[in-house]
Biopython code that builds the backbone (N, CA, C, O; Angstrom):
import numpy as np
from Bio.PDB.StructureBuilder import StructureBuilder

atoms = [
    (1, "UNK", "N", (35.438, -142.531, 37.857)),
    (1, "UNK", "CA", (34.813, -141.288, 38.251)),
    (1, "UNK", "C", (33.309, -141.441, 38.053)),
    (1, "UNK", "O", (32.847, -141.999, 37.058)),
    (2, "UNK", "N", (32.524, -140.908, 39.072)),
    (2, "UNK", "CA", (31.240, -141.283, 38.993)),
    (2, "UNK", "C", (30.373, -140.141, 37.824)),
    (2, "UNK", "O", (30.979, -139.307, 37.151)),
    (3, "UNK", "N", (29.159, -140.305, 37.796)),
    (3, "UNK", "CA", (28.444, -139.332, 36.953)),
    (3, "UNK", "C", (28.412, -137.563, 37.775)),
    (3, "UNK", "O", (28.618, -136.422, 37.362)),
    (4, "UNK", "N", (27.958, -138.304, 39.371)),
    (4, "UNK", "CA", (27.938, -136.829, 40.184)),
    (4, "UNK", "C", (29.490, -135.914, 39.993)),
    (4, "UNK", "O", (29.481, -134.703, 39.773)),
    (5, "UNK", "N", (30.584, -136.603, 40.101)),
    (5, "UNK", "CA", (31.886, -136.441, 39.935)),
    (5, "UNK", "C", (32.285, -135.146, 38.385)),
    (5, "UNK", "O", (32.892, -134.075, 38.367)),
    (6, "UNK", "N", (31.796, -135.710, 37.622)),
    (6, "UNK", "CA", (31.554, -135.567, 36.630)),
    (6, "UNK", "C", (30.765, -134.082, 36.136)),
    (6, "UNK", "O", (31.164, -133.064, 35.570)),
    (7, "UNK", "N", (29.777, -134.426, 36.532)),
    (7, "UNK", "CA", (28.834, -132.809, 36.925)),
    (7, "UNK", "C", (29.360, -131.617, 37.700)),
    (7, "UNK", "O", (29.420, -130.417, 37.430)),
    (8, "UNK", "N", (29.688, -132.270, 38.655)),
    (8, "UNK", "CA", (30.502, -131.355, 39.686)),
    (8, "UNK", "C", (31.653, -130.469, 38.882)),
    (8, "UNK", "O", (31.800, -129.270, 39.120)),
    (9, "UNK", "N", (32.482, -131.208, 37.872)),
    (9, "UNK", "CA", (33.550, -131.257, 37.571)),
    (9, "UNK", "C", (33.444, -129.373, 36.727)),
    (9, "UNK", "O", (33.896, -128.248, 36.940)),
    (10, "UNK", "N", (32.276, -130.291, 35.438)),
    (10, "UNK", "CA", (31.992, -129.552, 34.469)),
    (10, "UNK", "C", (31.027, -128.179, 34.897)),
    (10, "UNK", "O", (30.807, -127.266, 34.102)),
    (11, "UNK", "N", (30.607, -128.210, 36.019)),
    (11, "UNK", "CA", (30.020, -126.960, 36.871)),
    (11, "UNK", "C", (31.111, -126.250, 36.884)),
    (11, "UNK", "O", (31.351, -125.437, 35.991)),
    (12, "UNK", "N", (31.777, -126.427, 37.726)),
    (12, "UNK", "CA", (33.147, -125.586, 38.255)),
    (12, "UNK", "C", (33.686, -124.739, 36.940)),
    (12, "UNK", "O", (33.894, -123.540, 36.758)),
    (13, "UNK", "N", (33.797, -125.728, 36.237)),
    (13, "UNK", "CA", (34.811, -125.108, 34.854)),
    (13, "UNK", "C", (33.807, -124.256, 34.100)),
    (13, "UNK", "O", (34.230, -123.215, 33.597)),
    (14, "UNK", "N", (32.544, -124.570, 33.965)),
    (14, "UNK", "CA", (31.662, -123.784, 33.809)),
    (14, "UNK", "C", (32.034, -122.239, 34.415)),
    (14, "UNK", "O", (32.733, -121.427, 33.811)),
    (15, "UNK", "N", (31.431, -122.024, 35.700)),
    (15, "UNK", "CA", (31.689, -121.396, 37.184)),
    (15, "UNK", "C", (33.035, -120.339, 36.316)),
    (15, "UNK", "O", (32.914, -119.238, 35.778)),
    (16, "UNK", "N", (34.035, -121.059, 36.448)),
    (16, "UNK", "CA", (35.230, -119.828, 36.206)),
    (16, "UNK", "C", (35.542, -119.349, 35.075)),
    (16, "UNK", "O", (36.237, -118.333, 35.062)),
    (17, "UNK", "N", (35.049, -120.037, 33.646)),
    (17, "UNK", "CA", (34.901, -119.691, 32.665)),
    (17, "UNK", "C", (34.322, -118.567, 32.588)),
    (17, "UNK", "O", (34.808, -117.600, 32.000)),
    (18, "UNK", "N", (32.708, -118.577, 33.446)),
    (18, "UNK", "CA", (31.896, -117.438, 33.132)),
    (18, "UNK", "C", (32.686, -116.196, 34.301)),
    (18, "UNK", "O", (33.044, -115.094, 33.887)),
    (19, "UNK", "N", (32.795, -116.476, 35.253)),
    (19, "UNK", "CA", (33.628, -115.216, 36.353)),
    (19, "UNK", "C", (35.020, -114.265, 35.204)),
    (19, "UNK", "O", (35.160, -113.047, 35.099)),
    (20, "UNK", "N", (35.768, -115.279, 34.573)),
    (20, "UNK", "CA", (36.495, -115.252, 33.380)),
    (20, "UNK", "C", (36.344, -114.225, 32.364)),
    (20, "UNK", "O", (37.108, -113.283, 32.152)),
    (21, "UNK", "N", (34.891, -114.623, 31.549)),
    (21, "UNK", "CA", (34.190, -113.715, 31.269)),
    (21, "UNK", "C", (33.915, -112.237, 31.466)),
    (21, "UNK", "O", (34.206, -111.271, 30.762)),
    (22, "UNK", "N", (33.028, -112.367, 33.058)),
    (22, "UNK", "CA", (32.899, -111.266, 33.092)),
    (22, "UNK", "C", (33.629, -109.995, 33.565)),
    (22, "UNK", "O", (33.344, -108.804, 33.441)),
    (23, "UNK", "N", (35.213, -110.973, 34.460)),
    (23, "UNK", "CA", (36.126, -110.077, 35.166)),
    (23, "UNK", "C", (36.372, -109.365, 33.507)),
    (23, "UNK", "O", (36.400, -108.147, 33.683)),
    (24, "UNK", "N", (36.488, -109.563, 32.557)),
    (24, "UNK", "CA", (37.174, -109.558, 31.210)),
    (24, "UNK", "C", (36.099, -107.934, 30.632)),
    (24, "UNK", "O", (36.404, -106.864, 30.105)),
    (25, "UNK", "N", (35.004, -108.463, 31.029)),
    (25, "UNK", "CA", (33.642, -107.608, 29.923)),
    (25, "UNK", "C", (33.980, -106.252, 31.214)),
    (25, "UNK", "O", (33.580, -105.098, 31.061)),
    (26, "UNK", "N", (34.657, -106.655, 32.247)),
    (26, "UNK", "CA", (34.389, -105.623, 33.406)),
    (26, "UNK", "C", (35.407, -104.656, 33.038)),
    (26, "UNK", "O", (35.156, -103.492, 32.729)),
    (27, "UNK", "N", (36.670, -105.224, 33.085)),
    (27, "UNK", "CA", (38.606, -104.302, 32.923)),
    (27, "UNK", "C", (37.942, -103.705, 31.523)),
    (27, "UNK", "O", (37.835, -102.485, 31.649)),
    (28, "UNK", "N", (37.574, -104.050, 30.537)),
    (28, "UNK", "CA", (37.375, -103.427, 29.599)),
    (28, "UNK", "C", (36.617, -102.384, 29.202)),
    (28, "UNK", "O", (36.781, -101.652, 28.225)),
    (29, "UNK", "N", (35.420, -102.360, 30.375)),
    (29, "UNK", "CA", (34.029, -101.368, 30.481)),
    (29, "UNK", "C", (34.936, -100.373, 31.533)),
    (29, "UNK", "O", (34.717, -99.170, 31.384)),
    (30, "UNK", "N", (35.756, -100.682, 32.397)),
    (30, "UNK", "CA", (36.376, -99.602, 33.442)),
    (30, "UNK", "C", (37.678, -98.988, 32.414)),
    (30, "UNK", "O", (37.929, -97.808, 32.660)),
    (31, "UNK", "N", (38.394, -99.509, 31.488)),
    (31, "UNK", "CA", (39.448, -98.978, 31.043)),
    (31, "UNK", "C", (38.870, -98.259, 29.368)),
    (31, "UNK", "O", (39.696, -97.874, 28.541)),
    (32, "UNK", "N", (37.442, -98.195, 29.131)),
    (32, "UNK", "CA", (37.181, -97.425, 28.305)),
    (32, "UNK", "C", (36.816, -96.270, 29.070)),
    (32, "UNK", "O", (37.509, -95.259, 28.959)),
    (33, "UNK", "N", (35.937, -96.280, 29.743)),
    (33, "UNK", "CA", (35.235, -95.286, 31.193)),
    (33, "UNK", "C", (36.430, -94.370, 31.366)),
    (33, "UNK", "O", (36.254, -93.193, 31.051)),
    (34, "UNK", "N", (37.731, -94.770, 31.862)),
    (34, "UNK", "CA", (38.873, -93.990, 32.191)),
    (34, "UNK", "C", (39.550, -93.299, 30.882)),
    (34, "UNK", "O", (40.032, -92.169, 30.957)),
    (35, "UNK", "N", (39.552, -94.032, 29.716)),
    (35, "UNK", "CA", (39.647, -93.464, 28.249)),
    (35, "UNK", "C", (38.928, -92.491, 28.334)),
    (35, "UNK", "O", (39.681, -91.533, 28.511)),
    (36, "UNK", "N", (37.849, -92.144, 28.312)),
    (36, "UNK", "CA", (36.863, -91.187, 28.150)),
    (36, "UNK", "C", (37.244, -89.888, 28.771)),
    (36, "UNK", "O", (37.527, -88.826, 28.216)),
    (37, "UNK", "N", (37.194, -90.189, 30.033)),
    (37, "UNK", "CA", (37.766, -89.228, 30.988)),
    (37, "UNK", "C", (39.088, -88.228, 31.196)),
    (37, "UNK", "O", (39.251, -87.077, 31.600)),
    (38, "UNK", "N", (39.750, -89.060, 30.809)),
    (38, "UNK", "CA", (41.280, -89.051, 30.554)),
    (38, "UNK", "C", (41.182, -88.267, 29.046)),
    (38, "UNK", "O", (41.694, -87.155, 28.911)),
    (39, "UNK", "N", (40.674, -88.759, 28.235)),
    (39, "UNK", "CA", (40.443, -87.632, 26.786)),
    (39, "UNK", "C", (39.609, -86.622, 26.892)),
    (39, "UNK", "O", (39.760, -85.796, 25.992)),
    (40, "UNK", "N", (38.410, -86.270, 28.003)),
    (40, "UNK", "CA", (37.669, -85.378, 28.334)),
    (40, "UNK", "C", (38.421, -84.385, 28.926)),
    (40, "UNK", "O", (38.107, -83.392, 28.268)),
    (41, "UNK", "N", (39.514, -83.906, 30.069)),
    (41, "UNK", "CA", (40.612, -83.528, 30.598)),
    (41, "UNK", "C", (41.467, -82.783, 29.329)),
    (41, "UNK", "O", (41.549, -81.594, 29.023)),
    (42, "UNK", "N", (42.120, -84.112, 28.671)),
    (42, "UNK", "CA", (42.965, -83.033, 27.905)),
    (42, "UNK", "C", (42.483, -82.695, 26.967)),
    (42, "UNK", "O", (43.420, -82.201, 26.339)),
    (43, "UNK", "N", (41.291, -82.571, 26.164)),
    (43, "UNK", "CA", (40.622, -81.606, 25.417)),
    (43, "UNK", "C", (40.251, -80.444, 26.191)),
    (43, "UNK", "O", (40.191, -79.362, 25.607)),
    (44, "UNK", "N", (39.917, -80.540, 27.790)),
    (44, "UNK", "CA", (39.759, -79.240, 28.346)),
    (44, "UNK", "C", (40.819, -78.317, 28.540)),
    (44, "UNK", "O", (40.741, -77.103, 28.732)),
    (45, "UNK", "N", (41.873, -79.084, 28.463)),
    (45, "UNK", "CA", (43.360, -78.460, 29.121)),
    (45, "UNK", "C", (43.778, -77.685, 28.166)),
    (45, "UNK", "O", (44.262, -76.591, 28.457)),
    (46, "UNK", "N", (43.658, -78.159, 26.668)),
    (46, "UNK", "CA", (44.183, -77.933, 25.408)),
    (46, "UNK", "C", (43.404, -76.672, 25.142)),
    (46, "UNK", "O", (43.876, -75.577, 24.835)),
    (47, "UNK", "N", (42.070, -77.011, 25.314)),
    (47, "UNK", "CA", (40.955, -76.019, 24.908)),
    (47, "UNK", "C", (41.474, -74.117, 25.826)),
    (47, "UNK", "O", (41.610, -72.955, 25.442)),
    (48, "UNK", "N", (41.584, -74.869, 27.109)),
    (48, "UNK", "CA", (42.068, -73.395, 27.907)),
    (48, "UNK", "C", (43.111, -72.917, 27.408)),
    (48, "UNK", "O", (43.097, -71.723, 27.107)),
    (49, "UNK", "N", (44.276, -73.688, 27.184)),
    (49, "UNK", "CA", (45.483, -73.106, 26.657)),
    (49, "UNK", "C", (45.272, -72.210, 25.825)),
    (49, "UNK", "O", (46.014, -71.233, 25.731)),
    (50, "UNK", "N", (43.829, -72.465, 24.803)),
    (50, "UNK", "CA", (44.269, -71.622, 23.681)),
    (50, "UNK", "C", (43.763, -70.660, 23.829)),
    (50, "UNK", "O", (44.180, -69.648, 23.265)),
    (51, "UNK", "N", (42.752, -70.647, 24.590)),
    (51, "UNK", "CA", (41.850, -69.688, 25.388)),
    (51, "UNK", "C", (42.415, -68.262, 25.746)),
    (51, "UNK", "O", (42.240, -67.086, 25.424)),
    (52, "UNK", "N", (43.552, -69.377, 26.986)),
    (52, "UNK", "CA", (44.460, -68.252, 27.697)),
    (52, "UNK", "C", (45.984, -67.613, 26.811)),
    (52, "UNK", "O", (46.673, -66.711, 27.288)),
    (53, "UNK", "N", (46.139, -67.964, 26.124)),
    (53, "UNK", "CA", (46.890, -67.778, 24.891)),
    (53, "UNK", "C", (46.447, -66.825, 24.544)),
    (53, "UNK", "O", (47.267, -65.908, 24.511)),
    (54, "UNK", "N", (45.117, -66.487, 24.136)),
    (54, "UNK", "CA", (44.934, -65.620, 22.879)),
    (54, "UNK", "C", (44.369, -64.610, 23.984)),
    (54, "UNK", "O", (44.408, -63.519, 23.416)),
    (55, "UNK", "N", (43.986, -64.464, 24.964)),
    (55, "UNK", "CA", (43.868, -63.455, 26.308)),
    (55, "UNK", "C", (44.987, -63.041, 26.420)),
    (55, "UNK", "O", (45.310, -61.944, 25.964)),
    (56, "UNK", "N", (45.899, -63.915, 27.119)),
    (56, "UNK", "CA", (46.868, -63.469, 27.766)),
    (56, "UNK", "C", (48.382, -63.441, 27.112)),
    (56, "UNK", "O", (49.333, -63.024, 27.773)),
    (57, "UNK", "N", (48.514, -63.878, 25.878)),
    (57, "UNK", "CA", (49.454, -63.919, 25.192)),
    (57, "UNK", "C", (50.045, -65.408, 25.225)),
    (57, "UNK", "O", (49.316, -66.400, 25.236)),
    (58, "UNK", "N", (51.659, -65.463, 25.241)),
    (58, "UNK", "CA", (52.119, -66.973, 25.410)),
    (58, "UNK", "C", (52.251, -67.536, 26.643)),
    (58, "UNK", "O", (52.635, -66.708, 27.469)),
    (59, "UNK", "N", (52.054, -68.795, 27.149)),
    (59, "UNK", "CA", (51.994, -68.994, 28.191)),
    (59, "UNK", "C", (53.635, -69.960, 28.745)),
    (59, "UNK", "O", (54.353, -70.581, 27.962)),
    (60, "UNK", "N", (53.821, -69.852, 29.933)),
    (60, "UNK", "CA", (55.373, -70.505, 30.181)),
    (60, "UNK", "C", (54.685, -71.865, 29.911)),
    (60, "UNK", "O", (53.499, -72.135, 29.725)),
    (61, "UNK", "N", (55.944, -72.739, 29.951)),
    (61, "UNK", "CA", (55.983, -74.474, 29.591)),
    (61, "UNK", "C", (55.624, -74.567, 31.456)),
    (61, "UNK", "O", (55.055, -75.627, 31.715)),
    (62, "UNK", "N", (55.748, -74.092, 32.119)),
    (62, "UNK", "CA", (55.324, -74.288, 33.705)),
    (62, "UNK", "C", (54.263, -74.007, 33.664)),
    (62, "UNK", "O", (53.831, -74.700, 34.585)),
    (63, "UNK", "N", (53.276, -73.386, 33.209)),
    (63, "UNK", "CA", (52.018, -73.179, 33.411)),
    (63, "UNK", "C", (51.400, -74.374, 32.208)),
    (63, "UNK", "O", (50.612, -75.252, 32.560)),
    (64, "UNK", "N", (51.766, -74.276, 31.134)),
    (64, "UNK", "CA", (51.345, -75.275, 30.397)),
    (64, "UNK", "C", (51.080, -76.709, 31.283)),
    (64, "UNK", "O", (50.015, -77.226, 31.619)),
    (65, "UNK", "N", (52.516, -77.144, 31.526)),
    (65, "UNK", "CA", (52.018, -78.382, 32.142)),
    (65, "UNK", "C", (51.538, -78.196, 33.811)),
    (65, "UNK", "O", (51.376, -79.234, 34.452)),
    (66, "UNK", "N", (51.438, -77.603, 34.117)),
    (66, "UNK", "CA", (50.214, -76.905, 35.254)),
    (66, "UNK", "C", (49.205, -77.290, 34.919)),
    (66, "UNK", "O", (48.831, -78.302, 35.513)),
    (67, "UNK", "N", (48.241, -76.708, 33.813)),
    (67, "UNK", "CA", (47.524, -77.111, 33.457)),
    (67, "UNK", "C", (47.243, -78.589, 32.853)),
    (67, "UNK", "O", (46.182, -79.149, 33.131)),
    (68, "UNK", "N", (47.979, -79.066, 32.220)),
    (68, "UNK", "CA", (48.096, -80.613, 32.056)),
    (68, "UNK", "C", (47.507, -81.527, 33.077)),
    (68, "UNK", "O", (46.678, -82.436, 33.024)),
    (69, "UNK", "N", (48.489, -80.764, 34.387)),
    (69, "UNK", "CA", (48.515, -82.065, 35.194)),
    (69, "UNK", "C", (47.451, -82.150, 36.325)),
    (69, "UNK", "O", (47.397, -82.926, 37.280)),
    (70, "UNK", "N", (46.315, -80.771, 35.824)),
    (70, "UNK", "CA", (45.277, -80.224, 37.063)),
    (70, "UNK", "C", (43.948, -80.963, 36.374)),
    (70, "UNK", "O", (43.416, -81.211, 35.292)),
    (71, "UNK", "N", (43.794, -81.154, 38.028)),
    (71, "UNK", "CA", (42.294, -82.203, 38.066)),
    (71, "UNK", "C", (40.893, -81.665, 37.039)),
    (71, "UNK", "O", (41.346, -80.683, 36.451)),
    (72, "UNK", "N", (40.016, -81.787, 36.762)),
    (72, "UNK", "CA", (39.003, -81.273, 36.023)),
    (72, "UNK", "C", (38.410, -80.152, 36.833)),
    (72, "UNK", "O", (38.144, -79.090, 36.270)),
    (73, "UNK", "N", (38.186, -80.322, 38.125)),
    (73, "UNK", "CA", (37.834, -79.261, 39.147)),
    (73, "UNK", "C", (38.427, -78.050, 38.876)),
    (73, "UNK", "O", (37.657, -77.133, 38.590)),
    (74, "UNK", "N", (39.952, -77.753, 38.902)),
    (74, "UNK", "CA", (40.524, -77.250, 38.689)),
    (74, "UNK", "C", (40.598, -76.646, 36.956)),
    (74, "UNK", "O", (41.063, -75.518, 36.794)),
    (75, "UNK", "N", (40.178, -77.352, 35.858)),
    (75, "UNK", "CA", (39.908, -76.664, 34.553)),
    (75, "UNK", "C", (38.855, -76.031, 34.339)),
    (75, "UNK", "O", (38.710, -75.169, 33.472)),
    (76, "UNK", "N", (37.859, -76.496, 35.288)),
    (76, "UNK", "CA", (36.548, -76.016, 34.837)),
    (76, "UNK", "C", (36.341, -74.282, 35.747)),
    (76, "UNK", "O", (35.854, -73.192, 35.447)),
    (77, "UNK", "N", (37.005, -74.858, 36.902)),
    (77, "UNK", "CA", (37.292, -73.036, 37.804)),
    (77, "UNK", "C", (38.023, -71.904, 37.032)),
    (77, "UNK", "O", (37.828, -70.703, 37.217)),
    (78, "UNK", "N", (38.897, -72.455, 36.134)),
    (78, "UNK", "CA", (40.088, -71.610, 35.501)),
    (78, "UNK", "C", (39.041, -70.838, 34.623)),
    (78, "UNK", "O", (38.872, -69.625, 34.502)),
    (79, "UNK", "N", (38.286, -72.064, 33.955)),
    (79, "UNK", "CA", (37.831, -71.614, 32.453)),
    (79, "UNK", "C", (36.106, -70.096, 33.033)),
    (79, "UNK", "O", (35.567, -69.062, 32.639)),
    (80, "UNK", "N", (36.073, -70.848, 33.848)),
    (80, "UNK", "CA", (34.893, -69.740, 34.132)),
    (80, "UNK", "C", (35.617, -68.387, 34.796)),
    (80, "UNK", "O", (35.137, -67.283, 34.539)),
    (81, "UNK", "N", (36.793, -68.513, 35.661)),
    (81, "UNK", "CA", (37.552, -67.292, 35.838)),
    (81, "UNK", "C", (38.373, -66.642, 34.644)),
    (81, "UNK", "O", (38.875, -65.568, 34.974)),
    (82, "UNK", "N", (38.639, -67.041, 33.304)),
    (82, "UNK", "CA", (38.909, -66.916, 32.205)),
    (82, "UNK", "C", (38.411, -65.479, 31.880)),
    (82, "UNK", "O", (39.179, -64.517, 31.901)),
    (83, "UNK", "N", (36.798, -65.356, 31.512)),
    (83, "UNK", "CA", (36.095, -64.423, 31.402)),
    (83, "UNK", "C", (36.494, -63.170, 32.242)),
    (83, "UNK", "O", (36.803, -62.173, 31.588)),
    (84, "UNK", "N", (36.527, -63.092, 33.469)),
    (84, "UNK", "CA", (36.483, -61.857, 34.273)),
    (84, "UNK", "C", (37.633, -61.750, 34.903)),
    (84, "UNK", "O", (37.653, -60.928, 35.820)),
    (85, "UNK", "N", (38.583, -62.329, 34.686)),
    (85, "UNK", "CA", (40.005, -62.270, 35.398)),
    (85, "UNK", "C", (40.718, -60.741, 34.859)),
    (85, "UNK", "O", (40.729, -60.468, 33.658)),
    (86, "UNK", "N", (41.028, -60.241, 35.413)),
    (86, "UNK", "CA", (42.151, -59.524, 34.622)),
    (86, "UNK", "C", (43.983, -60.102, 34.283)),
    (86, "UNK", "O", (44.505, -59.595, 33.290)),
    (87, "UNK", "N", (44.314, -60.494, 34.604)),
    (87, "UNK", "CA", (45.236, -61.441, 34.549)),
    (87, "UNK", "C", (45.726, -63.145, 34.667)),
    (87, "UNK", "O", (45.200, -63.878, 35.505)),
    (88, "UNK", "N", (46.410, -63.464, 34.056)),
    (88, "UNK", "CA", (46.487, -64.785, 34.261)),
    (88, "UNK", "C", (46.702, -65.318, 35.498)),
    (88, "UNK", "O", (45.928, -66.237, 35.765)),
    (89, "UNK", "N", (47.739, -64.961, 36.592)),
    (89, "UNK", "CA", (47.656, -65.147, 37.772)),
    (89, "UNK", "C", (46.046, -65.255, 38.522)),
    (89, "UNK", "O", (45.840, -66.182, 39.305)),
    (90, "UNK", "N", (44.996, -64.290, 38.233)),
    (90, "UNK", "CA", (43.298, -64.487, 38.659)),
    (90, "UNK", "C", (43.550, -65.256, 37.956)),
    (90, "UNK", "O", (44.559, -65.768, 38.441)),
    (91, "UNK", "N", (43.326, -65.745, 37.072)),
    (91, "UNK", "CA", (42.697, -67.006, 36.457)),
    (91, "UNK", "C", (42.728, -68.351, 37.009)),
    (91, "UNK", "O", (41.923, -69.214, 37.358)),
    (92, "UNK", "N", (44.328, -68.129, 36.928)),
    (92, "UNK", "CA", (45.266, -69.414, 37.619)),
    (92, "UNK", "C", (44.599, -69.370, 39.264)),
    (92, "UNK", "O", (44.241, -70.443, 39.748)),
    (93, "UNK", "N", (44.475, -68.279, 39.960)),
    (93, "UNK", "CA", (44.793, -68.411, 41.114)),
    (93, "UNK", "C", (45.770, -68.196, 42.352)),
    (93, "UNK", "O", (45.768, -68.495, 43.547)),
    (94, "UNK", "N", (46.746, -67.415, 41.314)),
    (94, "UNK", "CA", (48.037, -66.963, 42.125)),
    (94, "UNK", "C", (48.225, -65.434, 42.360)),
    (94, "UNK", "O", (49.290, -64.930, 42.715)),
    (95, "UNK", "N", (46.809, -64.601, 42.068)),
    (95, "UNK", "CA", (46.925, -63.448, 42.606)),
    (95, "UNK", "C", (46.610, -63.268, 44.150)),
    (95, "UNK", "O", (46.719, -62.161, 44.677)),
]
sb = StructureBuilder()
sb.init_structure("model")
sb.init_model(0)
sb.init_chain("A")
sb.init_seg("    ")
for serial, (resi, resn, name, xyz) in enumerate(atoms, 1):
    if name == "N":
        sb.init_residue(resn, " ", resi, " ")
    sb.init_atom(name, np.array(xyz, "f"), 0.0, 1.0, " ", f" {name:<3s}", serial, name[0])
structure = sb.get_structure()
């Protein structure tokens, strides 16, 4: 095997080592990012529950996980209709 052979060789392995690397520094920076998010959500979800709890009394296990399973768009509309709703249905959206 020549010297160029050689160079070539140890480039490459170089090369995917570092791609290796950074696919690695990447899944880990995107699957904390989604941690975040994903715990930002159900502290909001949790937070309304208790919200609408102590407004509106107990809430069904259908609305509970209603809320669970609703996008942030959807927590952050609830929580500002919270205030001036007269009922949980306004709040929710099903009046």
């Amino acid at each position: 095997m020549s010297i160029a052979d050689e160079i070539a060789r140890e480039a490459a392995k170089e090369a995917r080592e570092k791609a290796l690397a950074e696919g690695r520094a990447e899944g880990r920076s995107e699957g904390r990012s989604e941690g975040r998010t994903k715990g930002r959500a159900e502290g909001r979800a949790e937070l309304l529950i208790r919200l609408l709890t102590t407004r509106f009394g107990a809430l069904s296990d259908a609305t509970v996980e209603r809320i669970h399973g609703a996008p942030m768009s959807d927590l952050d509309n609830w929580a500002e209709r919270l205030f001036s709703a007269g009922s949980l249905d306004e709040v929710l959206g099903r009046a």
